[in-house]
C-alpha positions as CSV (number, residue, x, y, z in Angstrom):
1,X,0.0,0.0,0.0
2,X,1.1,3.6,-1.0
3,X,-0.4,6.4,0.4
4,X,0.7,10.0,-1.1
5,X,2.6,12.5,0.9
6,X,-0.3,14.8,1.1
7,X,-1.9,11.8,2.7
8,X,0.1,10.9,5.4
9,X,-1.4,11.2,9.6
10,X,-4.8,11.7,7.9
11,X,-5.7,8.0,8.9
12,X,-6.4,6.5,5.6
13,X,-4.1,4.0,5.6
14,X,-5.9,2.4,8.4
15,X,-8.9,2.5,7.3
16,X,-7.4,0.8,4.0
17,X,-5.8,-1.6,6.3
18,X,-9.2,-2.3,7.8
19,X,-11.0,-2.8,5.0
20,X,-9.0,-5.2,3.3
21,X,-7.9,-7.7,6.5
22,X,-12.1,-7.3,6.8
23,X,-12.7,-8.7,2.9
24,X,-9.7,-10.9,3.5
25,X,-11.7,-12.3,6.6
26,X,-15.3,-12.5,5.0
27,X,-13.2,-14.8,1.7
28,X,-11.6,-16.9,4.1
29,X,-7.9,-16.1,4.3
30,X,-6.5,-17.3,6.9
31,X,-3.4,-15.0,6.9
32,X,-2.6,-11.6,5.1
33,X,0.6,-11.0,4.3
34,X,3.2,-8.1,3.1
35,X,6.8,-7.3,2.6
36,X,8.6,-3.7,3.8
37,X,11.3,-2.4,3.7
38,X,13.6,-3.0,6.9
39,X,14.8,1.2,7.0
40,X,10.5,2.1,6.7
41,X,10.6,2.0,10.6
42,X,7.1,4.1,10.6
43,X,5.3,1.3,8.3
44,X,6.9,-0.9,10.4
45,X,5.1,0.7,14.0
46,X,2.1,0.8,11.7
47,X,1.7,-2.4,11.2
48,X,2.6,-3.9,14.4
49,X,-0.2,-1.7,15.9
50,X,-2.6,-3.9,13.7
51,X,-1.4,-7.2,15.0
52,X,0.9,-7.8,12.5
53,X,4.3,-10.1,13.6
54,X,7.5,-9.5,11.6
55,X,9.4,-12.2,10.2
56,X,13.4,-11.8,8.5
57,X,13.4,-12.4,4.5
58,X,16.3,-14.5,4.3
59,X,16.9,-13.7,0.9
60,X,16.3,-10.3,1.3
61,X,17.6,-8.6,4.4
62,X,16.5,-5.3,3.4
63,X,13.2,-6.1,3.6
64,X,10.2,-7.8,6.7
65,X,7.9,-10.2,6.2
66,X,4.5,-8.6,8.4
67,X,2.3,-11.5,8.6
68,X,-1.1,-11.3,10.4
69,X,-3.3,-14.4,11.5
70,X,-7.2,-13.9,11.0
71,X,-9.8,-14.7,12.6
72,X,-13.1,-16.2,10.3
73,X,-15.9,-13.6,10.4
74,X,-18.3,-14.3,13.3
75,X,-15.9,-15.8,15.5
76,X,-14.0,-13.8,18.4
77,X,-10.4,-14.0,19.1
78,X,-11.3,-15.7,22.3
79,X,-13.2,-18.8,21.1
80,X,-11.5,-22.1,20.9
């Protein structure tokens, strides 16, 4: 996701977030997934807010994996 200059602390980018773990949820994914850039420390923060983990690219040190379990739609975080 890019988000324009102009754009930036306006909170679109979470509400872009939101929207797409939600349709990844309501299809069924049971992960969503991205790769940024290591030196991108504010996308980083970003996503870790959302309940993303980080995971090393071996093959790529410059850059994280973010990976983010879901939860199918209907069912809280807190049942079995």
């Amino acid at each position: 996701m890019v988000i324009a200059d102009d754009w930036h602390g306006s909170g679109i980018a979470a509400l872009l977030m939101e929207a797409l773990i939600a349709a990844a949820q309501a299809r069924g994914f049971e992960t969503i997934e991205g790769l940024v850039l290591r030196r991108n420390e504010v996308m980083l923060s970003f996503v870790r807010e959302l309940g993303f983990a980080l995971a090393a690219e071996p093959r790529e040190p410059a850059v994280v994996r973010v990976i983010r379990k879901l939860q199918p739609l209907g069912i809280s975080a807190a049942s079995p």
